[in-house]
C-alpha positions, 0 to 999 in steps of 0.5 A, spaced: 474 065 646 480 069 643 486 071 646 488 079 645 491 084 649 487 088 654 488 095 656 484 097 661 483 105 660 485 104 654 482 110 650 486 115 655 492 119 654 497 113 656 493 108 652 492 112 646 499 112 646 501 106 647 495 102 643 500 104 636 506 102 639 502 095 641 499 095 634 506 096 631 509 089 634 504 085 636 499 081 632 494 080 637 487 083 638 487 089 642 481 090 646 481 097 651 475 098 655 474 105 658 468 108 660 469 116 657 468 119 663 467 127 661 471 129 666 477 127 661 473 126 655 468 131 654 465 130 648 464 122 650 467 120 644 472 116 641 479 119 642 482 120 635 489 118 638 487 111 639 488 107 634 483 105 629 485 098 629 483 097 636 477 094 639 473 100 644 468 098 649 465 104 653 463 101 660 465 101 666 470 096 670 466 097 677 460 094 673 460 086 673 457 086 668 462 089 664 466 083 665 461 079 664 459 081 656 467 081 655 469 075 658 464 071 654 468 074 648 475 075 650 481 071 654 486 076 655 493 073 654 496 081 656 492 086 660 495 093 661 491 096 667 491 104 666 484 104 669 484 109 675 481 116 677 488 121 678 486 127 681 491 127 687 488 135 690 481 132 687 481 125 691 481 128 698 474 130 696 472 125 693 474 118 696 470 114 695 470 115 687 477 115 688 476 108 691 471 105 687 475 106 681 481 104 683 481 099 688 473 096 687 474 096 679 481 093 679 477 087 684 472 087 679 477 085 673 481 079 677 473 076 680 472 077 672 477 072 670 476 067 677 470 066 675 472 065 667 477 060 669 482 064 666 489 067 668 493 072 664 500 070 661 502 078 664 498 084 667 503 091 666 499 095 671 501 104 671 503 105 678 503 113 681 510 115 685 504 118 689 505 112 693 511 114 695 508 121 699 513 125 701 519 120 700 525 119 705 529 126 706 536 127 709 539 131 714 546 135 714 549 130 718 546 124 713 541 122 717 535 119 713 528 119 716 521 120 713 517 126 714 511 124 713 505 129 710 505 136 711 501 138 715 496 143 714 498 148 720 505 147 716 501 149 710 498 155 712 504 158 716 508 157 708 512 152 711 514 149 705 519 145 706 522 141 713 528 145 716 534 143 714 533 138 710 533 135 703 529 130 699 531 124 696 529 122 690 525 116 690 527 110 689 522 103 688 528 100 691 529 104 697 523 108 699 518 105 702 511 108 699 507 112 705 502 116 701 499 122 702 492 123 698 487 118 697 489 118 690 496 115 692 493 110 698 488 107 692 494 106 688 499 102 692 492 098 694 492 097 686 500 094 687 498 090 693 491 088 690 495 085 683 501 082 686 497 078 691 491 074 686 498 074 681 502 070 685 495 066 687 494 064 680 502 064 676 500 070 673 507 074 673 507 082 674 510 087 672 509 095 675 511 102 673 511 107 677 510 113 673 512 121 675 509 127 671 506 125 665 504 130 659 505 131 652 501 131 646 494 128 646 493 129 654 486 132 656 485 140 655 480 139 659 481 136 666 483 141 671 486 136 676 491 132 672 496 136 667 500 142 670 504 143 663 497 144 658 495 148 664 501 152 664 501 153 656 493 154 656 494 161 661 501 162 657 497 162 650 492 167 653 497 172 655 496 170 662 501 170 668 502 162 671 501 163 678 505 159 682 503 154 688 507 155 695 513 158 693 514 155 686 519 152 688 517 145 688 520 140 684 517 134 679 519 129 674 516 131 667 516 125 664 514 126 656 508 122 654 512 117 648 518 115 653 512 113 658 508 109 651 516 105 650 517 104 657 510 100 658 511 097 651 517 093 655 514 092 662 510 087 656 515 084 654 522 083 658 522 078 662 527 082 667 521 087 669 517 081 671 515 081 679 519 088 679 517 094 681 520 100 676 520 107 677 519 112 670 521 119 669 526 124 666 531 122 672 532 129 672 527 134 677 526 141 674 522 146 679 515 148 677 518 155 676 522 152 671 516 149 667 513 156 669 519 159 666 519 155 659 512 155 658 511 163 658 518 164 654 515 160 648 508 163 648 512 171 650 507 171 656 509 175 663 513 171 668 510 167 673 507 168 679 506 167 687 499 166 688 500 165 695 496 158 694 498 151 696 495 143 695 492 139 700 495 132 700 501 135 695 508 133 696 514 138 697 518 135 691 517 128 687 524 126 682 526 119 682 532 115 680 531 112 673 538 106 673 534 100 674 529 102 669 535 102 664 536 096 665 530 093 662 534 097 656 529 104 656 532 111 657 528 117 657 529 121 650 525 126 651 527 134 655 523 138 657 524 144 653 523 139 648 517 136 650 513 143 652 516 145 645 512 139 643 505 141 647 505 147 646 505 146 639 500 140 638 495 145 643 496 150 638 494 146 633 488 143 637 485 150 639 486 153 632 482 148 630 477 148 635 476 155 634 475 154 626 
């Protein structure tokens, strides 16, 4: 048996990042199992941002037997779980597929190396600042509270926000998670799952709990995750962005390389072990913002109130980032900056679709 690295859903738009990061420091074999699912990669083919060196099995982490046919090869000293289906708005649909991957494959995963009597060094797992729901809010008087979900009579009345009030930035240290979609309850089952087998077995554990996260190489493709490569594909078309509630909700937009250096670090600092970190720019911009800057780079109309709103969606999501540059990590990538950049590789990618 060889020791290498897993990364589990390691062809996708984290993994793919990451594996030349991994590939640039570490000697180890890297191994990354993903099942291609067409909704992320429609032509179920190797992604040609992985990098070559890496060793890709297409299978399923739900499937036994995908472990069985891996274990008997491999005994993974690092393992980087990126495995999940993301789709916040899609997951109220689609529970059970949402659980399946992200709860039972991640079972499946820790049942594989029980049976193989081995233990991983480290598992870095990609967490969601989903799990934090709408997060703590606080009133004039300095009053905090969690408001909890939106409800969908809120919703349907376009009451956006809860009067008199402001959110707070998320904090792994201070807001409890309270999850508002399955996606974001699957996620936290994933940090309670890991933790619970580590601390069983001594495998120490490291968790990123990821903002909005876009840039080069992200799936053109899957409608329910990437906001920024939909606004730049309408921008591009000469399209107005149409803008969910009142436009005014506010995210972290994370670009993809900050994201790659951050997990590089949770698999090698010590301080990150047993930690729970928070990964963003630390600085939320509106979602008309993001609106704005896409349809000024490509010229295309202003942005626009489509009246629409998300279930399961949180009001506002920023976080603070001070314990995260601690591990000696800080964001490098601004936002007009990274959407520069998007819009520049998408450019490229369709011009090259269309030849």
């Amino acid at each position: 048996m060889k020791d290498c690295i897993l990364i589990t859903g390691g062809a996708g738009f984290i993994g793919s990042a990451l594996s030349h990061l991994l590939r640039a420091e570490d000697s180890r074999p890297i191994v990354a199992i993903d099942n291609l699912h067409p909704q992320v990669h429609p032509a179920q083919t190797r992604p040609v941002d992985l990098h070559p060196d890496v060793e890709l099995i297409v299978a399923d982490i739900c499937d036994s037997g995908t472990w069985d046919t891996f274990m008997a090869q491999w005994r993974p000293s690092l393992v980087v779980h990126l495995a999940a289906e993301t789709g916040t708005g899609q997951s109220l649909s689609e529970a059970s597929r949402h659980t399946h991957v992200n709860v039972t494959g991640t079972a499946r995963m820790l049942d594989a190396f029980v049976a193989a009597n081995h233990v991983p060094d480290r598992i870095v797992l990609t967490s969601s600042r989903a799990v934090y729901g709408e997060g703590i809010w606080k009133r004039p008087g300095g009053e905090q509270f969690q408001p909890g979900q939106r409800s969908k009579r809120m919703l349907d009345e376009a009451q956006w926000d809860f009067p008199g009030a402001e959110a707070l930035p998320f904090c792994a240290g201070h807001t409890p998670p309270n999850p508002t979609s399955i996606y974001g309850a699957t996620k936290l089952a994933q940090e309670h799952i890991i933790n619970a087998w580590a601390l069983s077995f001594g495998t120490e554990v490291a968790t990123l709990r990821l903002q909005n996260v876009y840039g080069a190489g992200q799936s053109l493709d899957n409608p329910y995750t990437g906001i920024v490569s939909l606004f730049s594909r309408l921008a591009k078309a000469g399209q107005s962005i149409p803008l969910y509630e009142d436009g005014m909700m506010r995210r972290d937009f994370v670009y993809i390389s900050d994201v790659a250096r951050a997990v590089l670090i949770a698999t090698r600092q010590q301080a990150a072990v047993g930690r729970v970190f928070d990964v963003g720019c630390g600085l939320p911009s509106t979602i008309r913002d993001l609106a704005d800057e896409v349809a000024r780079h490509y010229g295309a109309p202003a942005p626009h109130i489509c009246g629409k709103y998300r279930n399961g969606d949180v009001r506002h999501a920023g976080c603070d980032v001070t314990p995260t540059l601690e591990l000696g990590w800080a964001p490098q990538v601004t936002m007009a900056q990274g959407v520069a950049s998007l819009c520049d590789w998408i450019d490229a990618r369709l011009e090259g679709e269309v030849r």
